[in-house]
DSSP file (Angstrom, degrees, kcal/mol; ACC not computed):
  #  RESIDUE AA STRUCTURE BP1 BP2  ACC     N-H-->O    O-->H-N    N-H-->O    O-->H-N    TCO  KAPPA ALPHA  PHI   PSI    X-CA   Y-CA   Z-CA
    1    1 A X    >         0   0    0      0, 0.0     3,-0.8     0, 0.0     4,-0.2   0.000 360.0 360.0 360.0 -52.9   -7.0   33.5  -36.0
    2    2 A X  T >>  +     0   0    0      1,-0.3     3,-2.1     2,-0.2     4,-1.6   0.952 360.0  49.8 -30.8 -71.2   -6.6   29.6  -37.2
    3    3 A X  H 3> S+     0   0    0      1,-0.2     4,-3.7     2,-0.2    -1,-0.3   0.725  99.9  52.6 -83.9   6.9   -3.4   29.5  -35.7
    4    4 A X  H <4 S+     0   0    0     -3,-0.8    -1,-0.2     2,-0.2    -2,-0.2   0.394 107.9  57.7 -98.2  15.9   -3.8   30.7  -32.6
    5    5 A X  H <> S+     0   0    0     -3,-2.1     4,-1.8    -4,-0.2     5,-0.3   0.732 107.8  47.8 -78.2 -79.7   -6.6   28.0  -32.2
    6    6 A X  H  X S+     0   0    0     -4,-1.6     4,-2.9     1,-0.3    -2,-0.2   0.912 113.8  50.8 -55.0 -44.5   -4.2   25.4  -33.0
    7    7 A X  H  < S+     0   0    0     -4,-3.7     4,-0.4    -5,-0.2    -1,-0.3   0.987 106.1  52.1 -41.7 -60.2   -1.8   27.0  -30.5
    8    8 A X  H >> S+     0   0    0      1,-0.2     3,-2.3    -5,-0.2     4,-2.0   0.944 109.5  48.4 -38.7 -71.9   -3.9   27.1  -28.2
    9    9 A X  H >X S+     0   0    0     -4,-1.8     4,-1.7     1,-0.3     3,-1.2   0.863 113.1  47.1 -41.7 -52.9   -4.7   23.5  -28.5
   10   10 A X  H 3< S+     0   0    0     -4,-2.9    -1,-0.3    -5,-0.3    -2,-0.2   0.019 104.4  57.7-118.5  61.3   -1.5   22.3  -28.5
   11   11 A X  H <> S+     0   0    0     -3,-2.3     4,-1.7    -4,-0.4    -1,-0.2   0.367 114.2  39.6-104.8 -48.6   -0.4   24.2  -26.0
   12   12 A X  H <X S+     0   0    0     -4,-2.0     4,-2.8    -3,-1.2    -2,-0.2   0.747 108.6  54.8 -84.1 -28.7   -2.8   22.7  -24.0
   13   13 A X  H  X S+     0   0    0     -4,-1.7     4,-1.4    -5,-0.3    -3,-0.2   0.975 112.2  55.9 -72.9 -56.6   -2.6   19.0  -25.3
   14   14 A X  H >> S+     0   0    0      1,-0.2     4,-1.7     2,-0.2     3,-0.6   0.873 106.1  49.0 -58.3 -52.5    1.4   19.8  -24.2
   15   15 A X  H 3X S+     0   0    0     -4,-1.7     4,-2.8     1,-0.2    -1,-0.2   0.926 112.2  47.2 -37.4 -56.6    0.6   20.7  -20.6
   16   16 A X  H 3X S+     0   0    0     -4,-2.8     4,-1.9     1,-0.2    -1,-0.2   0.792 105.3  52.9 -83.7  -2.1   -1.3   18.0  -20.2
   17   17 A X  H <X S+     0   0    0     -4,-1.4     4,-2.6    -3,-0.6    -1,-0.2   0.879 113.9  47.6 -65.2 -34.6    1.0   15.3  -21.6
   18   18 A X  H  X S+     0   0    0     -4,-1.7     4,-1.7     2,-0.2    -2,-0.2   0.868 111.0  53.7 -82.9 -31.2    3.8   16.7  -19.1
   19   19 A X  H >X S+     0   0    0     -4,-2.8     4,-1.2    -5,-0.2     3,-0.9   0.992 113.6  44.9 -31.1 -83.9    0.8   16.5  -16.2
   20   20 A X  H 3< S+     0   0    0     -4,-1.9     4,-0.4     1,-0.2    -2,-0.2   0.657 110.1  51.8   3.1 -72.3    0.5   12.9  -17.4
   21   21 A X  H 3X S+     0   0    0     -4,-2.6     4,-1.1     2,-0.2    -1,-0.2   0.612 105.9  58.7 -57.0 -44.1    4.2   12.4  -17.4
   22   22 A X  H <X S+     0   0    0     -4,-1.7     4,-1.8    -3,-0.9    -2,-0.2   0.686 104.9  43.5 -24.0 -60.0    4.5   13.6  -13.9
   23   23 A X  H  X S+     0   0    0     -4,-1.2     4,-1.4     2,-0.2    -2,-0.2   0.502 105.2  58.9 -94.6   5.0    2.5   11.5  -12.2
   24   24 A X  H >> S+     0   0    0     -4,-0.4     3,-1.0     2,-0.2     4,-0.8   0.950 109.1  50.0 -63.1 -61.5    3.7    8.6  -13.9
   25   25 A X  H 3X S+     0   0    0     -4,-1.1     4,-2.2     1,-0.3     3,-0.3   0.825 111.2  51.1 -24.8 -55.9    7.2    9.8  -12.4
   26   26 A X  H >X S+     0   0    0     -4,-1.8     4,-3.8     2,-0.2     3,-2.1   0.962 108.3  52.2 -62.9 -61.5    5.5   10.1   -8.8
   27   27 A X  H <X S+     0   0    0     -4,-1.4     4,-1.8    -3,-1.0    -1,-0.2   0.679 108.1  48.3 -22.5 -54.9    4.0    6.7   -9.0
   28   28 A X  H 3<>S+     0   0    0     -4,-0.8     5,-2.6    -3,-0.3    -1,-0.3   0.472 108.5  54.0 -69.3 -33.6    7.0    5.2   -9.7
   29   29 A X  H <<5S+     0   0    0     -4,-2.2     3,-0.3    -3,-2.1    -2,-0.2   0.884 110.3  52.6 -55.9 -55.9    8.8    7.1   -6.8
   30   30 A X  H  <5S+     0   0    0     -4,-3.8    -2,-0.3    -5,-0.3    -3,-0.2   0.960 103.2  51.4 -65.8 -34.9    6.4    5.9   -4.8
   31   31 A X  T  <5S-     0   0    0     -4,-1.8    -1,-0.3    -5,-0.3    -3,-0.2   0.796 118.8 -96.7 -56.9 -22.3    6.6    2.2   -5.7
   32   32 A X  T   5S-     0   0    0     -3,-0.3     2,-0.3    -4,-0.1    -3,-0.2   0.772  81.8 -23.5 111.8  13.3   10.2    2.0   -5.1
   33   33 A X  S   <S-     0   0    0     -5,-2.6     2,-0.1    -6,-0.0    -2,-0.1  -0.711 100.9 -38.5 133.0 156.0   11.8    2.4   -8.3
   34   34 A X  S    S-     0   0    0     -2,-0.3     2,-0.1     1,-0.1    -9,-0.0  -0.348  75.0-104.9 -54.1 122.8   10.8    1.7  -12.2
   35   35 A X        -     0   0    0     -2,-0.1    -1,-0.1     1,-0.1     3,-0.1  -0.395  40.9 -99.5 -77.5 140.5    8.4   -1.7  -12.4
   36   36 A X        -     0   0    0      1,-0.1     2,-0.5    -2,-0.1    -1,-0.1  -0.067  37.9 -96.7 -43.2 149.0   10.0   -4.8  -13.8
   37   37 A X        +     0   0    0      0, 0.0     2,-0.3     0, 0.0    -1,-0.1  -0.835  50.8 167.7-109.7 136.7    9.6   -5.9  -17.1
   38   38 A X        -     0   0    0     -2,-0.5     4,-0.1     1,-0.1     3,-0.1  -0.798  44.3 -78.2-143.0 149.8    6.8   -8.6  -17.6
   39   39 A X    >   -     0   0    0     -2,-0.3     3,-1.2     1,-0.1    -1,-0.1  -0.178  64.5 -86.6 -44.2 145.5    5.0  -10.2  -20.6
   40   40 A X  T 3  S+     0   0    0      1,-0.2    -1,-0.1     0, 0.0     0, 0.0  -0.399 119.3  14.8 -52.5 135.5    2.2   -7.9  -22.1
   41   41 A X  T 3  S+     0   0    0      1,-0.2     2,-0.2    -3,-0.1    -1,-0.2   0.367  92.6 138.9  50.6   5.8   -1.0   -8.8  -20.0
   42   42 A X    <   -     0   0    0     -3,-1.2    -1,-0.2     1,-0.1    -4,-0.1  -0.555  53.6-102.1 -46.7 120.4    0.9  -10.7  -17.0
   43   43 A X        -     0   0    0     -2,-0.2     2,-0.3     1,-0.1    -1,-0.1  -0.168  22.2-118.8 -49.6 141.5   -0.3  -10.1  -13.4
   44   44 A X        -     0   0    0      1,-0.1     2,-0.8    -6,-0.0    -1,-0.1  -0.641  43.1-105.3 -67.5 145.2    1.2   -8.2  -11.3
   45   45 A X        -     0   0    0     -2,-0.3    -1,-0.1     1,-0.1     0, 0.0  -0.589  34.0-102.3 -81.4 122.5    2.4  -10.4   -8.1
   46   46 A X        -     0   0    0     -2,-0.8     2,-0.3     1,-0.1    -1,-0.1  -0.020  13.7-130.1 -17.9 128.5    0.9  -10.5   -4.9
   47   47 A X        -     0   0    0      1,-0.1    -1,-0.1     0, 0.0     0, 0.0  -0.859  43.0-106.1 -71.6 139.5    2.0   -9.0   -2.2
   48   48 A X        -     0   0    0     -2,-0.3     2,-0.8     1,-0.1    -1,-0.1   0.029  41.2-126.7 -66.9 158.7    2.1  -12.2    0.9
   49   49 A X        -     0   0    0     -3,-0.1    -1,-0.1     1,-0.1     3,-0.1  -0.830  24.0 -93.3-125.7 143.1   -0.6  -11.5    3.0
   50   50 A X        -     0   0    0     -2,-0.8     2,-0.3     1,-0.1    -1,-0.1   0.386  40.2-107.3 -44.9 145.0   -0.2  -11.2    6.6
   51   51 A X        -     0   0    0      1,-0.0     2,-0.2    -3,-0.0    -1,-0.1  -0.579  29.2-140.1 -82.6 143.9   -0.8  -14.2    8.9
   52   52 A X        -     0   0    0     -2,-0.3     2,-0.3    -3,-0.1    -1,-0.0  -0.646  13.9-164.2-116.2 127.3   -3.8  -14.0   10.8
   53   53 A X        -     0   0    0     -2,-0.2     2,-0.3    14,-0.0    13,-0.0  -0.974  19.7-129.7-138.6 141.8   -3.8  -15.2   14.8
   54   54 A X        -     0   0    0     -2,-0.3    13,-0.6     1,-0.0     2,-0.3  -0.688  27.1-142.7 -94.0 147.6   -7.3  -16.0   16.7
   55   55 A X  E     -A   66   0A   0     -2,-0.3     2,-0.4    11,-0.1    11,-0.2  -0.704  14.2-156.4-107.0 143.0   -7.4  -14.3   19.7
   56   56 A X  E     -A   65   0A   0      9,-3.9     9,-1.7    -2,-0.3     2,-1.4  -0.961  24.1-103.9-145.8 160.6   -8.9  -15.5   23.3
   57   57 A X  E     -A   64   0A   0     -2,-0.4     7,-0.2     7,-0.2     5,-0.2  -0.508  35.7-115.9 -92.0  93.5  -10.1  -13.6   26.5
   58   58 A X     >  -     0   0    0      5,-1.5     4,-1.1    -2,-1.4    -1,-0.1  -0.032  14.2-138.6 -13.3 116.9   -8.0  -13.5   29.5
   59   59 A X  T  4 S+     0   0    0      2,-0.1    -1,-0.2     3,-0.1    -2,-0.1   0.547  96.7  31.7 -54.1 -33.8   -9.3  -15.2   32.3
   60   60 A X  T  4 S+     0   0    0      3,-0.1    -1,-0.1    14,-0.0    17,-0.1   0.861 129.1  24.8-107.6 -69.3   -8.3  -12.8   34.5
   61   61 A X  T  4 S-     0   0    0      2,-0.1    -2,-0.1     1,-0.1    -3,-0.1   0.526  87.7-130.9 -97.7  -6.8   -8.3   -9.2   33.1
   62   62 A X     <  +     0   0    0     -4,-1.1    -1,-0.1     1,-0.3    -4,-0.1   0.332  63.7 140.0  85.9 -36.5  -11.1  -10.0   30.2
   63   63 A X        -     0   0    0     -6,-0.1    -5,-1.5     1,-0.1     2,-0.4  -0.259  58.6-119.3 -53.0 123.6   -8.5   -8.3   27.8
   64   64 A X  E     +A   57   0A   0     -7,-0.2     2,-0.2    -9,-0.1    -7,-0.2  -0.617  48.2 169.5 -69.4 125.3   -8.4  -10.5   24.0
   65   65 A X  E     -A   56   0A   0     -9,-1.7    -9,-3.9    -2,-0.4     2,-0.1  -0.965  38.0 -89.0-143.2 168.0   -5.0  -11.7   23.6
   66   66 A X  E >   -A   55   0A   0     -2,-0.2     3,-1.0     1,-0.2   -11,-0.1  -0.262  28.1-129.3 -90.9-177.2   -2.8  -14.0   21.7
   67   67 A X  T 3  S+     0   0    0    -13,-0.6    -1,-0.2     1,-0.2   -12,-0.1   0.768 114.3  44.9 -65.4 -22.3   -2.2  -17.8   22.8
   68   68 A X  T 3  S+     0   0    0      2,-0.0    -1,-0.2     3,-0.0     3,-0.1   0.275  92.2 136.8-127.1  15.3    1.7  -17.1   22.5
   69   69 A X    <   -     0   0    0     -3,-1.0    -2,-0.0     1,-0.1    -4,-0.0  -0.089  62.1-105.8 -36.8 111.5    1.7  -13.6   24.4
   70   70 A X        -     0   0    0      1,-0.1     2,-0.1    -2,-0.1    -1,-0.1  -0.487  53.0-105.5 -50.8 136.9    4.0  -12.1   27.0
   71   71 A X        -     0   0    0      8,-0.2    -1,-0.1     1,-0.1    10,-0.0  -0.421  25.1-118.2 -99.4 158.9    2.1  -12.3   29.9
   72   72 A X        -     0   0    0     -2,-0.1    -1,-0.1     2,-0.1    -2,-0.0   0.749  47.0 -99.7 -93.1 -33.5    0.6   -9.0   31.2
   73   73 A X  S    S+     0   0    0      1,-0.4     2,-0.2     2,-0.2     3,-0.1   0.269  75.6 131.6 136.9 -26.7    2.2   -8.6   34.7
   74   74 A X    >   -     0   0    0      1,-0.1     3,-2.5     2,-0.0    -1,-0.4  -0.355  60.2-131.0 -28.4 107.6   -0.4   -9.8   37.0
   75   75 A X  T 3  S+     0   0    0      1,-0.3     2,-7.3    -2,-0.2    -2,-0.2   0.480 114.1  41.9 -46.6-118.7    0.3  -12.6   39.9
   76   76 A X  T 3  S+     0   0    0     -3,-0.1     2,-0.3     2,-0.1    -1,-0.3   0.200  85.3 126.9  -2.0  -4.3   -2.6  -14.4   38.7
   77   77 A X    X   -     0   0    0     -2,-7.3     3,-2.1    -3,-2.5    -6,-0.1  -0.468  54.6-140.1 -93.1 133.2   -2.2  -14.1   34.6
   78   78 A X  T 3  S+     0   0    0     -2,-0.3    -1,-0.2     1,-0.3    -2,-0.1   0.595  87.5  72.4 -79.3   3.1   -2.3  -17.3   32.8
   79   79 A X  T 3   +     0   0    0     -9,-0.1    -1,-0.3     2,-0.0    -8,-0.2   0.566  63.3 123.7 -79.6   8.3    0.6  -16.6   30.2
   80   80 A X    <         0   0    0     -3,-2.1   -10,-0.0     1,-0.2    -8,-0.0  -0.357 360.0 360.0 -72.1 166.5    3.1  -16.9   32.6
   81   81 A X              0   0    0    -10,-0.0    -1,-0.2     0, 0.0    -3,-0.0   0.291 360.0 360.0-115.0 360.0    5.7  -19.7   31.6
């Protein structure tokens, strides 16, 4: 009966290391590839973060666009160049 406790347990303890083990794998797919190796307790690096443009209301059509915009098609639209 004892051992087929302890089977049992580490039976189960083995499933869930290979669970475990799995999704490291998947992680790691997803990231692109195995992570670089970096001092114990090092940040991870930033990804840059996207540049940000204020936006302003068309004179004519009311539509927010940017300052440096292809102009919409409109005799009247003040992005032409």
């Amino acid at each position: 009966m004892l051992a087929k406790l302890v089977l049992l347990v580490g039976l189960v303890v083995l499933v869930w290391k290979a669970y475990q083990w799995g999704a490291l794998a998947q992680r790691r797919k997803m990231a692109g590839g195995a992570p670089t190796a970096r001092a114990p307790g090092a940040r991870a690096p930033r990804a840059p973060e996207p540049a940000a443009e204020d936006l302003h209301a068309c004179a004519i059509c009311g539509a927010y666009v940017a300052r440096g915009s292809t102009p919409c098609g409109k005799p009247e639209c003040p992005q032409r160049r």
